[in-house]
C-alpha positions as CSV (number, residue, x, y, z in Angstrom):
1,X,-2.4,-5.5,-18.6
2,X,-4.0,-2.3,-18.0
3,X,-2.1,0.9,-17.6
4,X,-3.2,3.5,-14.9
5,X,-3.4,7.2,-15.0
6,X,-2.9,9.1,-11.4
7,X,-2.1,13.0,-11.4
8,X,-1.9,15.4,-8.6
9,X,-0.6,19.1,-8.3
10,X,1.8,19.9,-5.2
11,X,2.8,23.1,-4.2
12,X,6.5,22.8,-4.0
13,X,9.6,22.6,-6.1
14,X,10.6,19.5,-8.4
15,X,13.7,19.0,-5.8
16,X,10.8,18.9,-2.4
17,X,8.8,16.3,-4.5
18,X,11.6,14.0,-5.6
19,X,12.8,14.2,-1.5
20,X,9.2,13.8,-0.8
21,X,8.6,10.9,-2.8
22,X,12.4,8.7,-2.5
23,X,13.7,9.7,0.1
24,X,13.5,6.8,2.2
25,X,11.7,8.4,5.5
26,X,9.6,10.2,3.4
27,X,8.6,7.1,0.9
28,X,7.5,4.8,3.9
29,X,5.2,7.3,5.1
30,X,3.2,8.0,1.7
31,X,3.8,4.2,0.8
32,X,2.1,3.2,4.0
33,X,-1.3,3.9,2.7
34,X,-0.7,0.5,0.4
35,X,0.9,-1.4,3.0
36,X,1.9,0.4,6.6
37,X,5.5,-0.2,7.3
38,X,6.3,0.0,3.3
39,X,9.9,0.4,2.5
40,X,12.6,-0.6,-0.3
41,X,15.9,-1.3,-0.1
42,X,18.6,-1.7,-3.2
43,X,22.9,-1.1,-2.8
44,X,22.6,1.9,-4.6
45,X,19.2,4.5,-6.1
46,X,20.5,5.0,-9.2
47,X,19.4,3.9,-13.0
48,X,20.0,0.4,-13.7
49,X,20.1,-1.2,-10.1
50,X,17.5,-3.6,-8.3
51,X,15.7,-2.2,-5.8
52,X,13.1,-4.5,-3.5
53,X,10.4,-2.8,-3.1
54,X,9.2,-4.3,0.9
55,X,6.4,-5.2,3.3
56,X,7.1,-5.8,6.8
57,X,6.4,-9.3,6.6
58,X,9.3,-10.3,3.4
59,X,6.7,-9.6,0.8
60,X,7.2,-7.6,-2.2
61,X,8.1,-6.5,-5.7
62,X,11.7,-6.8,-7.1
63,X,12.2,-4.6,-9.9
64,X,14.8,-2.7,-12.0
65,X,15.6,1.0,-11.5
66,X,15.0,1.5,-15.2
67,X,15.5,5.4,-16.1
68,X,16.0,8.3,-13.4
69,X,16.4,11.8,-14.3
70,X,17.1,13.5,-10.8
71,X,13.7,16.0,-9.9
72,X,12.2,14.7,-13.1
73,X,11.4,11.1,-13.9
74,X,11.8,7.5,-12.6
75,X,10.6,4.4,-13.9
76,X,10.3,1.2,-12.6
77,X,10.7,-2.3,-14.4
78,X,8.8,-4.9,-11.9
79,X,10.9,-8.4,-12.4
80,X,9.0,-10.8,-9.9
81,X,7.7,-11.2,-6.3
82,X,9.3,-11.5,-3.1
83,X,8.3,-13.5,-0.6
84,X,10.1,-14.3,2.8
85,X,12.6,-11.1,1.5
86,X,13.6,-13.6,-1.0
87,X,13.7,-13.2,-4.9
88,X,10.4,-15.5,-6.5
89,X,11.2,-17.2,-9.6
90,X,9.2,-16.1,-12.2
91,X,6.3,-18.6,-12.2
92,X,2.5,-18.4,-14.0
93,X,1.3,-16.3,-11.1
94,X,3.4,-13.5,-11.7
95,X,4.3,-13.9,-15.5
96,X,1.0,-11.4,-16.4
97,X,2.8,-8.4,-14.5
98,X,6.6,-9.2,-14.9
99,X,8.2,-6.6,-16.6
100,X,5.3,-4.2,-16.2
101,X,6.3,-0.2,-15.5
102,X,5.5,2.1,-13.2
103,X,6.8,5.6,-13.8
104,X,6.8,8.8,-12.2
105,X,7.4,12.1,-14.0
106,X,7.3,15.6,-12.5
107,X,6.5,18.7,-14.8
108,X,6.4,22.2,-13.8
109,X,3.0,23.9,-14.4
110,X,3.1,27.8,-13.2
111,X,3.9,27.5,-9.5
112,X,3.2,23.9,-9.0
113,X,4.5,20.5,-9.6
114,X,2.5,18.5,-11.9
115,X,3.3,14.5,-10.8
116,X,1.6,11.8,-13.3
117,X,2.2,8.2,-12.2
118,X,1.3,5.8,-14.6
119,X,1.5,2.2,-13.6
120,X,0.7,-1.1,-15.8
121,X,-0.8,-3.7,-13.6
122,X,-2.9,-6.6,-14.0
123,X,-6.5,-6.5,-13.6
124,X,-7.0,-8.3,-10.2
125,X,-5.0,-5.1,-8.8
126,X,-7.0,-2.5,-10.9
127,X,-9.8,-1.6,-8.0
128,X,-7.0,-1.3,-5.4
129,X,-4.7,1.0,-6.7
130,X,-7.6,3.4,-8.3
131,X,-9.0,3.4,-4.3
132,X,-5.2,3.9,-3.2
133,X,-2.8,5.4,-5.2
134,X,-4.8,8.3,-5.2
135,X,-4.7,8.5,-0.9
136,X,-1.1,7.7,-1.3
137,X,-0.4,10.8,-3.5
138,X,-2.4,13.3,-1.2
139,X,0.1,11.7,1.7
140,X,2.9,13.1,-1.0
141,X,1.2,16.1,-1.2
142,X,1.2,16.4,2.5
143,X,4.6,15.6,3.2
144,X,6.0,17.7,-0.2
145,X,4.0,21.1,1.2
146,X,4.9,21.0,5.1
């Protein structure tokens, strides 16, 4: 498992970028750049729920909404894939990544938001989110500063 390293500086408030990034008009337009028509979908955004994480087509991630600190950090546990909207069973295909992170922490720096993203993946996935994760977070930047 590797773990990735993205950072970007956003003119805004920590309260614009947390908007920017979860709210859930907002997240399908910065999330398109992975997949277009992104979205996620859970009973309730709060610490400790599962949240699927959605294509258009049924595929995805289902993972825990490990730790959230409102306009300051969230982290995701990944558990498994989804696949015709439906939770995967854990099988050799998916047993590299399960339980892998992905956080997201904002920090003020003078006048700006400093978001890091760190994300563990496997290495099949390692050229793809260094070409977009960091077309995805000038999308946030976009959206957070208009």
């Amino acid at each position: 498992m590797e773990n990735l390293i993205f950072k970007i500086s956003i003119s805004a408030t920590a309260e614009k970028v947390w908007d920017s990034l979860w709210e859930i008009e907002n997240y399908k337009k910065w999330t398109s750049v992975f997949c277009d028509g992104s979205y996620y979908k859970t009973n309730d955004f709060s610490q400790g729920n599962k949240i699927h994480l959605l294509a258009p087509n049924g595929g995805g991630m289902y993972s825990i909404l490990e730790k959230i600190v409102e306009n300051e950090t969230l982290v995701f546990k990944h558990l498994g894939e989804l696949k015709n909207f439906e939770e995967q069973p854990n099988d050799e295909a998916t047993q590299g990544w399960s339980n892998a992170l992905e956080s997201y922490e904002l920090k003020q720096k003078g006048n700006e938001i400093e978001l890091t993203v760190q994300v563990e993946t496997v290495e099949e996935y390692v050229a793809h989110m260094n070409k977009t994760f960091p077309l995805a977070l000038q999308e946030l930047k976009n959206i957070s500063e208009n």
